[in-house]
N, C-alpha and C positions, 0 to 999 in steps of 0.2 A: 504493500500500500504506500508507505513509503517513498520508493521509485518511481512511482507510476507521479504519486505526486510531486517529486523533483525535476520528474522530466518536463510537466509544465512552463516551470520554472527558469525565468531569464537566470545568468551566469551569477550574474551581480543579486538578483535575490533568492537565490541557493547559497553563495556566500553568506548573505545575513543569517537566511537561517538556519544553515551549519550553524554559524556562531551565536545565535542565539540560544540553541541546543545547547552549544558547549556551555555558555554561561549558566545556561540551567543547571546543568547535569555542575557543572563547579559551583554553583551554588548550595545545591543542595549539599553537595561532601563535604562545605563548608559548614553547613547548619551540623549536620554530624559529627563532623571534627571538633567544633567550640561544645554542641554538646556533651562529648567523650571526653576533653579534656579539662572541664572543672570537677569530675568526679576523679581522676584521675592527679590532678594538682592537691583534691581534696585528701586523697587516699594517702600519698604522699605524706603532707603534711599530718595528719591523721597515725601514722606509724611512730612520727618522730611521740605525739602525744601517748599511745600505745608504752612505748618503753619507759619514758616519765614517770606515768601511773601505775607500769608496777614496780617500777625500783621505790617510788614512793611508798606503796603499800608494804614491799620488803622490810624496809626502814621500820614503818609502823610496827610491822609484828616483829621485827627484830630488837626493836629499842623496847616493846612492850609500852606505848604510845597509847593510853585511855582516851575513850574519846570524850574528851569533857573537856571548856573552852580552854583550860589555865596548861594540861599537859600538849594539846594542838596546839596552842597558841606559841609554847616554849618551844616544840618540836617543828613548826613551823620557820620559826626566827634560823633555830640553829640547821635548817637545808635550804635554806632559800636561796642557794646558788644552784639548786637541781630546777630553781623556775626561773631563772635568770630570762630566757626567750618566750616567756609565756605571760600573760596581762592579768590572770590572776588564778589562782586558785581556792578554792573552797572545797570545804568540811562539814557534811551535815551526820550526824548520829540517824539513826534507826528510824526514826520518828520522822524526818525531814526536818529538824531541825538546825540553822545555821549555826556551829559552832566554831566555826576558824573562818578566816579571811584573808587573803592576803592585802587587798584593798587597805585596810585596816594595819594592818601594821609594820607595812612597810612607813607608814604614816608617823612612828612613834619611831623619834630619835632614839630612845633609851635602849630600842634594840639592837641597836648601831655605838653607842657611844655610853660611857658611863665619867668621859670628864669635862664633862659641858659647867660650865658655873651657874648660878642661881639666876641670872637676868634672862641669858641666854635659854635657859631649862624653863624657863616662862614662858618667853616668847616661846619658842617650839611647843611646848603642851598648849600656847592658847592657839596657835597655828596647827595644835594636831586637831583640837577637839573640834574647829572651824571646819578641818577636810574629814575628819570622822562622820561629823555631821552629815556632809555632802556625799560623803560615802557611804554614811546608813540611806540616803533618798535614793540614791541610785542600786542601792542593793536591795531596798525595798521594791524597784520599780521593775527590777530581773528577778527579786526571788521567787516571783510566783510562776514567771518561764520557766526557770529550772527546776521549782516544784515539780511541775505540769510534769518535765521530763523526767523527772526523779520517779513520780508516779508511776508515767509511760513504760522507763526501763524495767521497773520494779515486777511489773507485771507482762513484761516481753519475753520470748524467746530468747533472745539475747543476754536475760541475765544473768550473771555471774563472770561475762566477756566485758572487756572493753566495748566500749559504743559510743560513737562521733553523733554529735549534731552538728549541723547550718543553721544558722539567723540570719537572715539579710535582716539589717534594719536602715531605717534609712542615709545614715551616713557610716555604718558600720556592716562589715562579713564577719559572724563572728563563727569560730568555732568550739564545738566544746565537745569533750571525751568525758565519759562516766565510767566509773566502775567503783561495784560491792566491797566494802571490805570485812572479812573474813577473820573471824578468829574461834578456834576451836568448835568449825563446822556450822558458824552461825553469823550471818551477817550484822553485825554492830555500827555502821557507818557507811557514808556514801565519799567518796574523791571525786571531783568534778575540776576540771582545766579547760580554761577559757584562752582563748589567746585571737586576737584581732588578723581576719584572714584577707585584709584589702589587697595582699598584694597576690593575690588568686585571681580576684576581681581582674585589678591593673594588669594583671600579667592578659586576662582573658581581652582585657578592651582591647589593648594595644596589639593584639592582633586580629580583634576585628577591625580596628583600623588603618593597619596594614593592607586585610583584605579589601576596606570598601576601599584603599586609595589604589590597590593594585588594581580591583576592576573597573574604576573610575577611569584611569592611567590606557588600559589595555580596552575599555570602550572606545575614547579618543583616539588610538591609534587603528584599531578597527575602523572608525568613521575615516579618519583622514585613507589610511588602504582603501576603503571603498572607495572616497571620491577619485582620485588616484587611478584604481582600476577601471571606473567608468570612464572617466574624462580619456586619459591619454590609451586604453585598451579596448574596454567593450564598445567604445564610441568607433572608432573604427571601423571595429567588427561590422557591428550594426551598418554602416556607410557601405562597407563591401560584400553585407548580406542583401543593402537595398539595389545596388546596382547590379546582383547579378540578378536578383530579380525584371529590372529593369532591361537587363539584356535579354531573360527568360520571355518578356511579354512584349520585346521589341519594340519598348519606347523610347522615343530619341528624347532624350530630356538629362539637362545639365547634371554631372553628378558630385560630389565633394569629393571624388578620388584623389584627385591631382592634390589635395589640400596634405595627404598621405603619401605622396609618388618622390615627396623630397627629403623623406623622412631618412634615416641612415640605421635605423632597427629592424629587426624582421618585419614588421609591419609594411614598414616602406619597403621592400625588398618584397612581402610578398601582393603587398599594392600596382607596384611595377610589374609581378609577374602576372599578378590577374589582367593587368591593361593591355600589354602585348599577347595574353594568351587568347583576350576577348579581340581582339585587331584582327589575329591569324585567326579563329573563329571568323567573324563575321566574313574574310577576306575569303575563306575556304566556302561558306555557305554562299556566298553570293557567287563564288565561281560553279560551283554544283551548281545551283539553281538556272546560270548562264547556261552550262552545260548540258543540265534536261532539257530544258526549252529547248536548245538546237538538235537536239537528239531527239527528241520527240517530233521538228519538226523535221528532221533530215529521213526518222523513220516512216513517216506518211507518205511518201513518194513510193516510195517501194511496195508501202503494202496495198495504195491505191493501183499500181500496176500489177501486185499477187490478185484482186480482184478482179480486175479486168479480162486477166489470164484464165483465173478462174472459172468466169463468167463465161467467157469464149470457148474454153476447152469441152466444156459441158456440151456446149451447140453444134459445135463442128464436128462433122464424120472424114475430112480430110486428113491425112496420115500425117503428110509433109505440116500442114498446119498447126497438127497438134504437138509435133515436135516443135516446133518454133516457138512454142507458148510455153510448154514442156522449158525450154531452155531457158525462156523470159523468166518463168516463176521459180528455176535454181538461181538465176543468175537473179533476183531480186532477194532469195533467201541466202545466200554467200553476200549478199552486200550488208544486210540486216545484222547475221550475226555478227560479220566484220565492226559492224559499228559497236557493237553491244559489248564485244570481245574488247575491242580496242578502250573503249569507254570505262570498262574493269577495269584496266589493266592502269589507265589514268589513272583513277580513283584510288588504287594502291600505291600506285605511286607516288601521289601525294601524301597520301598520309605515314610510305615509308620514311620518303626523300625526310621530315621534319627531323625523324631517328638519326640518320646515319649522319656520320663524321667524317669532312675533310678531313686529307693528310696529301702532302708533297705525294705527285704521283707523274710517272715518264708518257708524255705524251702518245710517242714514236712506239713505245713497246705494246700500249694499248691498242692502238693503230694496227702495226702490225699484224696481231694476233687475232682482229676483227678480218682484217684484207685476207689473211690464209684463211679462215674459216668461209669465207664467200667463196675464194678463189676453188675451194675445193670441191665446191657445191657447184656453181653457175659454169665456171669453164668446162667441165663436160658435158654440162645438162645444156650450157645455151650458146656455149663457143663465145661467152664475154669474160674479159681480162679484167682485172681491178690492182693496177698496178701503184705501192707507194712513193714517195719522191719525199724529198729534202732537200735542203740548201745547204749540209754540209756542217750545222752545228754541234757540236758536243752534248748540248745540254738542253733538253724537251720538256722541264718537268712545269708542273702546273698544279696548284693547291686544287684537288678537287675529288670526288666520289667514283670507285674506279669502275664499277657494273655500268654509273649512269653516262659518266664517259663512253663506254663500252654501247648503251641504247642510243647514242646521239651518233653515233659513227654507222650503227648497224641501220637506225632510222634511216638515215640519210641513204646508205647503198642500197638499201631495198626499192626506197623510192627512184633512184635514177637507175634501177634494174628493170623498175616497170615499164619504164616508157623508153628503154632501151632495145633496140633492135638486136638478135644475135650477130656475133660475131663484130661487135662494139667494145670501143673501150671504156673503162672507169680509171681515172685518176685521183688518188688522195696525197693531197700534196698538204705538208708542213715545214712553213716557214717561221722563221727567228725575224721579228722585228724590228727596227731601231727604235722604236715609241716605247719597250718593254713591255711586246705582245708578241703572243704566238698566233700564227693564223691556221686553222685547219680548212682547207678549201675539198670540196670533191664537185669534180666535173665532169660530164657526160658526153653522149654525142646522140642522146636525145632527140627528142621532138622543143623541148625549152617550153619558156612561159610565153604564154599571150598575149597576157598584163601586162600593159607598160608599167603599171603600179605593182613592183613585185613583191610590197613588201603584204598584200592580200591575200598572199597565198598561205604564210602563216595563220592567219585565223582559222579558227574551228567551221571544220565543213564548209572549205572553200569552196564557191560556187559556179566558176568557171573554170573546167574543169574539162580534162580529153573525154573520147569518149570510153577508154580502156579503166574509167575509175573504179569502175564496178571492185576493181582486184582491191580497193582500199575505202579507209571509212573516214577522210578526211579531214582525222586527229593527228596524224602521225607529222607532222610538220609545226604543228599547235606543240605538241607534247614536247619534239628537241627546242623549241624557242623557249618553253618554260623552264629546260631543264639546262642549256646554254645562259638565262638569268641568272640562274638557281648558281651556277659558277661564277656570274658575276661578268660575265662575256656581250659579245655583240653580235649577232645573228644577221645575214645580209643575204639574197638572192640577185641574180643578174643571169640574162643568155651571153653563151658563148661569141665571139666576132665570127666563129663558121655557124657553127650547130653545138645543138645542146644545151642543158642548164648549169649554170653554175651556183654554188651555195659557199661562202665563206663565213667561217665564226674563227673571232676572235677570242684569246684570252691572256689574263694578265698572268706575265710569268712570274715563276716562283723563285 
């Protein structure tokens, strides 16, 4: 459920709320943390009270310690460095009643001192009896708390064990430890230890207040990361999500890309690549599209003449006749698939040609290895020569793809094979230029072009055309001009000063 609902969910509010998850779930471990550890600070301190109470009770029955106010009270004076860390102690008998304090006399010099003079032993007993006072209201105003717990304990499970309380009061944490005391199998008295536990408290605040400052601290930097990731990240995105849509539904309409295209991050880098991928796109689609269109108009001819044949052969009982039609409607079915065939074969080629990789490659040996491959086919089969030539340089090479090399050299001989008579020559001739071009020229002895505008015959399904075209589907001249670009060359047609056509392409040497 989860998932289903994140995937909803734009980038930036999946970010939030992850992290507002996260602050939940730290939240709460926080709540469990503070609360695990005041019982835990408590228990602590609690222990230290624990040994207190019975090395004090020790004492008691060691020293043989009544409980009645005048031997507590002695017995109190002479250990009260065992309550040095504690705020006070008290001593109730059997009954709950108070008979020791410490309150009380730590108050009275006389248990401290015995050489005080007469003025001085004044003043201190009217200064004790002033905080004795203060101290019987305020031991009035607790003793019935610790009654209550005196009570409580008395009749708990717990008695005969030490046993802590907590007070929160309101400017005090107090704690206090009880335990029974015991003399010959009978409890005679209660030990009760108080000691003021704020810095339980303190210790607890100050790390909730570490906490609210850390998630206060780690909110702000989450806000600032978010603006951050929208602004210079998701905002992007968004821009290069809206324009491929915009390319998707074919609207011409301005986009923010370019605001990205000068960026120096991946962003900008893959801004630039979406802009040249969508160029080659639309460049590729509109040439297909060019290319249906002439193909579908290039194939109506043919198939208006398979009709007609059709039409005819049905009617006629003439023999001669019917073969004449017979030939019309192969020779209209070899032109169709020639076109359909050739039109593949474009079609891959484009979308190979984007793959493959230049590399320095020798004109003359590619050359070559096309002219013996003809040479071995046509000079028996038609008694035509396809002889190469050079001007004697060393060095042919040329930055370029070695097969489409290889399809611009075969293009070309096939076509001045066609309109070639047998027992004609072919010339491929490769010259070194002083501009720093290579020329590859192949010349015929042909029938030549008719056009005085030669350069028409390049276009797709050229339409003045011998009448021997049928053998071709008048791409293949389209196809070496694209693929002669594609090198970075110049493609040129002209007739020979006897007979024939000539065809020169240029290319920049390597």
């Amino acid at each position: 459920m989860l998932s289903n609902f994140l995937k909803n969910l734009s980038i930036l509010k999946k970010f939030l709320f992850i992290n507002f998850l996260v602050f939940l779930i730290f939240g709460i471990l926080t709540l469990i943390y503070l609360n695990s550890i005041q019982p835990t600070l408590i228990k602590n301190k609690s222990s230290i009270h624990v040994r207190t109470i019975n090395n004090t009770i020790e004492n008691i029955n060691r020293l043989k310690v009544n409980i009645n106010e005048t031997d507590v009270r002695k017995f109190l004076i002479s250990t009260r460095f065992l309550f040095q860390n504690l705020d006070r102690v008290q001593l109730f008998d059997d009954k709950f009643n108070l008979i020791g304090d410490t309150d009380t006399i730590d108050l009275d010099p006389r248990a401290f001192s015995q050489r005080l003079d007469v003025v001085e032993m004044n003043n201190l007993n009217q200064k004790t009896e002033e905080k004795l006072q203060k101290n019987s209201e305020k031991t009035n105003k607790k003793k019935i708390s610790v009654i209550d717990k005196l009570t409580f304990y008395s009749n708990s499970k717990e008695f005969g064990k030490p046993f802590s309380y907590t007070e929160d009061n309101y400017d005090q944490f107090l704690l206090l430890t009880i335990k029974n005391i015991v003399k010959e199998n009978k409890t005679v008295g209660y030990l009760v230890l108080s000691e003021n536990a704020n810095d339980i408290k303190a210790a607890i605040n100050e790390r909730k207040i570490f906490i609210f400052r850390t998630a206060i601290v780690v909110g702000i930097v989450i806000l600032i990361f978010s603006f951050v990731l929208n602004r210079y990240f998701l905002k992007p995105i968004r821009n290069l999500v809206t324009y491929t849509k915009l390319i998707k539904d074919k609207i011409n309409e301005p986009s923010s890309l370019e605001n990205f295209k000068n960026r120096n991050d991946e962003l900008g880098v893959l801004s630039n690549s979406l802009d040249e991928m969508t160029v080659e796109l639309k460049k590729r689609i509109t040439t297909a599209e060019n290319y249906s269109t002439d193909l579908l108009h290039e194939i109506r001819n043919p198939l208006a003449s398979l009709k007609s044949a059709s039409d005819l052969i049905a009617e006629t009982e003439d023999k001669d006749q019917r073969d004449r039609l017979i030939n019309i409607m192969s020779h209209d079915v070899e032109r169709i698939e020639r076109l359909i065939t050739d039109y593949s074969q474009m079609l891959k080629d484009e979308a190979a040609i984007s793959t493959e990789k230049m590399k320095k490659i020798d004109l003359v040996n590619i050359a070559k290895s096309v002219v013996d491959d003809f040479n071995s086919i046509y000079e028996t089969k038609r008694s035509i020569a396809i002889k190469l030539k050079t001007n004697g340089s060393k060095n042919y090479s040329i930055f370029g793809i070695e097969n489409r090399i290889e399809q611009i050299i075969a293009n070309l001989l096939e076509n001045s094979i066609s309109f070639s008579k047998n027992n004609q020559e072919i010339i491929v001739e490769i010259l070194k230029k002083e501009n720093g071009k290579l020329a590859l020229i192949v010349s015929d002895e042909g029938t030549g072009f008719s056009e005085k505008d030669t350069s028409k015959i390049f276009n797709r399904f050229y339409s003045n055309r011998p009448g021997n075209f049928g053998e071709h589907s008048g791409l293949g001249l389209n196809i070496v001009k694209n693929l002669v670009e594609l090198h970075n060359g110049q493609i040129s047609a002209s007739n020979n000063k006897n007979k024939g056509a000539r065809i020169e392409i240029n290319f920049p040497e390597a």
